[in-house]
C-alpha positions in Angstrom: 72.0 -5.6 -43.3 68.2 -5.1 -42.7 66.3 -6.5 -39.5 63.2 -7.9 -40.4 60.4 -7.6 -37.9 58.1 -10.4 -37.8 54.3 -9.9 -38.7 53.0 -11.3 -35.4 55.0 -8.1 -33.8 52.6 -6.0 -35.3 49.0 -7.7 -34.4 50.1 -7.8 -30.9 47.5 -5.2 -29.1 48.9 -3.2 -26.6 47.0 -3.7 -23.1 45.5 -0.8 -21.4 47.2 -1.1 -17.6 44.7 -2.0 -14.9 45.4 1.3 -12.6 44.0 3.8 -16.1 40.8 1.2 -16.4 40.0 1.9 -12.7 40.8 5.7 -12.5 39.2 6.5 -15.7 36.3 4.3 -14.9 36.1 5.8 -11.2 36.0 9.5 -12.8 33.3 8.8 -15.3 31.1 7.1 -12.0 32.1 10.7 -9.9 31.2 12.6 -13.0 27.7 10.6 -13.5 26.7 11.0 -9.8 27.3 15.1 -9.7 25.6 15.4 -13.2 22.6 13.3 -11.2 22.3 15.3 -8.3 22.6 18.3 -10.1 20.3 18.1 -13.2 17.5 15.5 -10.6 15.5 18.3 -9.1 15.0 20.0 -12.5 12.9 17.6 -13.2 11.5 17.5 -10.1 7.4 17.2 -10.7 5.5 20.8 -9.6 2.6 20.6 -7.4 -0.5 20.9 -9.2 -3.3 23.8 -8.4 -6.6 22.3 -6.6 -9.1 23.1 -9.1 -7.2 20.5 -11.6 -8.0 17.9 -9.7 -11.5 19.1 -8.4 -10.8 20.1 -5.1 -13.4 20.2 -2.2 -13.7 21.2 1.3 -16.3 18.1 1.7 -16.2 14.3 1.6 -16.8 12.7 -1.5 -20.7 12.5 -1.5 -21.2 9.0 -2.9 -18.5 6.9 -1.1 -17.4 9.2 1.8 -13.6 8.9 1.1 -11.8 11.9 2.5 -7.6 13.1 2.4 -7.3 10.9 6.1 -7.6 7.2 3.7 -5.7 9.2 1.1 -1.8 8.2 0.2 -0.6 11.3 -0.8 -2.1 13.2 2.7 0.3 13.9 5.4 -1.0 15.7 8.8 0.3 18.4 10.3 -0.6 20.2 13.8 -1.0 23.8 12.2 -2.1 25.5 8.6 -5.2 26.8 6.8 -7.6 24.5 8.4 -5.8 24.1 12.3 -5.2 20.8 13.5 -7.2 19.4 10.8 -4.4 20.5 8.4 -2.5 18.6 6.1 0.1 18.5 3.3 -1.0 17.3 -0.4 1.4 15.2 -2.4 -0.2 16.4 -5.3 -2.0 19.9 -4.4 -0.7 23.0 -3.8 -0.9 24.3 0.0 -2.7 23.0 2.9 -5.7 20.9 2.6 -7.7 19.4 5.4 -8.6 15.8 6.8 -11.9 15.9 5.4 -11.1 16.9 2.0 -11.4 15.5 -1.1 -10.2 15.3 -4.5 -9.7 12.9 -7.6 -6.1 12.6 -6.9 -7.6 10.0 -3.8 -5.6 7.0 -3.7 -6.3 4.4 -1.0 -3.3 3.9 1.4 -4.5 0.7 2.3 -4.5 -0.6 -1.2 -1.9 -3.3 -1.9 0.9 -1.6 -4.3 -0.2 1.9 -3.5 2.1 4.4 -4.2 2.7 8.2 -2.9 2.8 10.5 -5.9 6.5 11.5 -7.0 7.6 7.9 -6.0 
């Protein structure tokens, strides 16, 4: 004597329990966040040099703008150029409160944004 199955036996698809969906899905979040954190700051922007973005030790002639209105200018108490030293956003080393360069970027501009944000 034979024992039929029935057909719907068959077409029944066998559920995944809810414990694997959450530890599989937890490991591929773990795995994403340490591939992140570890391949982010290769892509990390470089500084540019201050002759690309025609660098000067003076105002801007026509409209007086200088790195103090800039967005990408923070001060600092010591560097190159004393207490009139400050860091660049986009420029390599120190450059000075009243320098200027095309990278100038109002702060006070609605939507303005630091460089690398």
């Amino acid at each position: 004597m034979t024992i039929k199955k029935h057909e719907c036996d068959q077409s029944v698809p066998r559920l995944i329990p809810r414990r694997a969906v959450l530890t599989t899905g937890s490991k591929i979040l773990a795995g994403i966040a340490v591939y992140s954190c570890a391949v982010g700051p290769l892509f990390a922007k470089a500084k540019s040099a201050k002759e690309d973005f025609y660098f000067q030790e003076t105002p801007d002639e026509e409209t007086g703008r200088n790195c103090t209105g800039c967005i990408n200018f923070t001060p600092k108490s010591t560097g190159q150029y004393g207490a009139d030293s400050g860091d660049c956003a986009l420029l390599e080393g120190d450059v000075c409160t009243h320098c200027y360069c095309q990278g100038w970027t109002d702060k006070t501009a609605k939507g303005a944004k630091k460089a690398g944000t």
